[in-house]
C-alpha positions in Angstrom: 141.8 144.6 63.0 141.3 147.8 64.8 144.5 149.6 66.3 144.0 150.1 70.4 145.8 153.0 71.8 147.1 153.4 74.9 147.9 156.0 77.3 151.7 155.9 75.8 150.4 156.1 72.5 148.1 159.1 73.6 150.8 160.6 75.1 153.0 160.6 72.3 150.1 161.8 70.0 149.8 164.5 72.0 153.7 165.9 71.8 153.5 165.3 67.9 150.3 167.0 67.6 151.8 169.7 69.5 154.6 169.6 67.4 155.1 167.7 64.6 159.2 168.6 64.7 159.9 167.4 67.7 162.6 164.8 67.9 161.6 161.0 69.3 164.8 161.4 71.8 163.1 164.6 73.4 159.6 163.1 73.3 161.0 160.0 75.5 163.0 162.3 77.4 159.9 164.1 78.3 158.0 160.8 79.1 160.9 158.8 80.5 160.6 156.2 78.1 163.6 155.3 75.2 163.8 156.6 72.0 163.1 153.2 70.8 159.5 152.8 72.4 158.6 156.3 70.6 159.8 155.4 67.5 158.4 151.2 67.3 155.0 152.9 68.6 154.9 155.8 66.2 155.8 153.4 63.6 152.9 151.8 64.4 150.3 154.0 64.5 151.8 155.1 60.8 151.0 151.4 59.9 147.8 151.5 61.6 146.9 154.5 59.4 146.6 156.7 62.2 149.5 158.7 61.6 149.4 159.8 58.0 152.3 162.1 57.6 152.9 165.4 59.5 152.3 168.7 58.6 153.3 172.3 58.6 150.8 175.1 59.7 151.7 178.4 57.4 150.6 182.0 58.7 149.6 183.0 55.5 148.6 186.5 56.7 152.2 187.0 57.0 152.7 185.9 53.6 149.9 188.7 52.1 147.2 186.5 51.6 144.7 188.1 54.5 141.6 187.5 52.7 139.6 184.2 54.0 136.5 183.4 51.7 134.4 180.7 52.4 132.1 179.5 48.8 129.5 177.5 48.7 129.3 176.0 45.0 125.8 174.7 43.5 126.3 172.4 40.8 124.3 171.4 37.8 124.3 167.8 38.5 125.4 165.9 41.3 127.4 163.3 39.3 129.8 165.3 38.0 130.6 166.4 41.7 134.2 164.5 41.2 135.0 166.1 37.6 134.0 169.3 39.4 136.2 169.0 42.6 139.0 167.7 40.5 138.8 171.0 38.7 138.7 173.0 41.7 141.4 171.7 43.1 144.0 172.8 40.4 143.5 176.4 41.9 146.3 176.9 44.6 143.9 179.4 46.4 141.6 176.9 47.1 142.7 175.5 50.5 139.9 173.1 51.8 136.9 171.6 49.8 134.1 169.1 51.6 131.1 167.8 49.3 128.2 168.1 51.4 124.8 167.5 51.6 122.3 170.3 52.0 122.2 173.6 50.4 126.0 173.2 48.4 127.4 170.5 46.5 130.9 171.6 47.6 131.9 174.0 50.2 135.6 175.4 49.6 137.8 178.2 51.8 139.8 179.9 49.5 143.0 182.6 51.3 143.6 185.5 48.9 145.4 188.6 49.0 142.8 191.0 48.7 139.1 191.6 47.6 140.4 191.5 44.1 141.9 188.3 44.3 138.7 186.4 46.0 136.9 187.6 42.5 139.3 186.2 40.6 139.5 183.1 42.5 135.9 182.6 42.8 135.3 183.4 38.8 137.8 180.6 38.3 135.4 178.2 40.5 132.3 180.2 38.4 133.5 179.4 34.9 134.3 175.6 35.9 132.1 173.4 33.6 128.9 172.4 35.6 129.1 174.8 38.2 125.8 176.7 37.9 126.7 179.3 40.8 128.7 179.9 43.8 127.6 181.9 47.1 130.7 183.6 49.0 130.6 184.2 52.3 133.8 186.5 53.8 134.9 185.4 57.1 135.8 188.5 59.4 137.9 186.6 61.8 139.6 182.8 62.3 139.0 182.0 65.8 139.4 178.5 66.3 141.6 176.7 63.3 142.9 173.4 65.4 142.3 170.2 63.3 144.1 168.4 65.9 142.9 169.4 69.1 140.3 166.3 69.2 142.9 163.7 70.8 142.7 165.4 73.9 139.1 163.9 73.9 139.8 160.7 72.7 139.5 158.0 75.8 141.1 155.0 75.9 
């Protein structure tokens, strides 16, 4: 069965996605409801599998790593996409992967500190076993990074 939301629901969603630390009692504060409703409907939403969990957004500029690479990886055959992923997934650089269709087999964005670090990163992805290349693209500038900002177009 498919979950409906409502415009409570949509309301809610948009204070968590907002900001995923703000207490229930402020949300219903906020929206005149009781702490109750906001907890019994985030609850479930979590059951509902809409809510999966929250999340912390990191500045990772701040933390040194100001390099954003962007590498497309071409494999040698497309069944061992999984194995391959798998792989690439043990490098904590590696921050997002899709497998796609088109020109790559898997499309990654890897942070690093420095020019330096990318190569060794993407040499790591390079010497992974059916990986016949990888094309690296360097982005310039992160303008729009907001996974969340589609439930404001979401209509109920």
């Amino acid at each position: 069965m498919k979950f409906q939301l409502d415009e409570i629901d949509k309301q809610i969603l948009d204070y968590l996605v907002n900001n995923t630390r703000m207490p229930f009692t402020e949300i219903a504060k906020q929206m005149d409801v009781s702490a109750g409703t906001i907890h019994v409907r985030v609850k479930k939403m979590e059951d509902a599998g809409i809510i999966l969990g929250s999340s912390l957004t990191l500045d990772y500029s701040k933390l040194d790593f100001n390099f954003t690479a962007y590498v497309g990886v071409f494999l040698t055959k497309s069944n061992r996409t999984q194995e391959v992923l798998e792989e690439i997934s043990k490098i904590p650089n590696v921050i997002e992967m899709s497998v796609l269709s088109g020109k790559y087999n898997i499309f990654c964005k890897i942070r690093a500190k420095n020019t330096e670090d990318a190569k060794r990163v993407i040499y790591m992805i390079d010497d992974i076993e059916d990986v016949m290349r990888t094309e690296s693209m360097i982005s310039m500038e992160e303008y729009l990074c907001d996974r969340n900002k589609l439930i404001q177009a979401i209509e109920l």
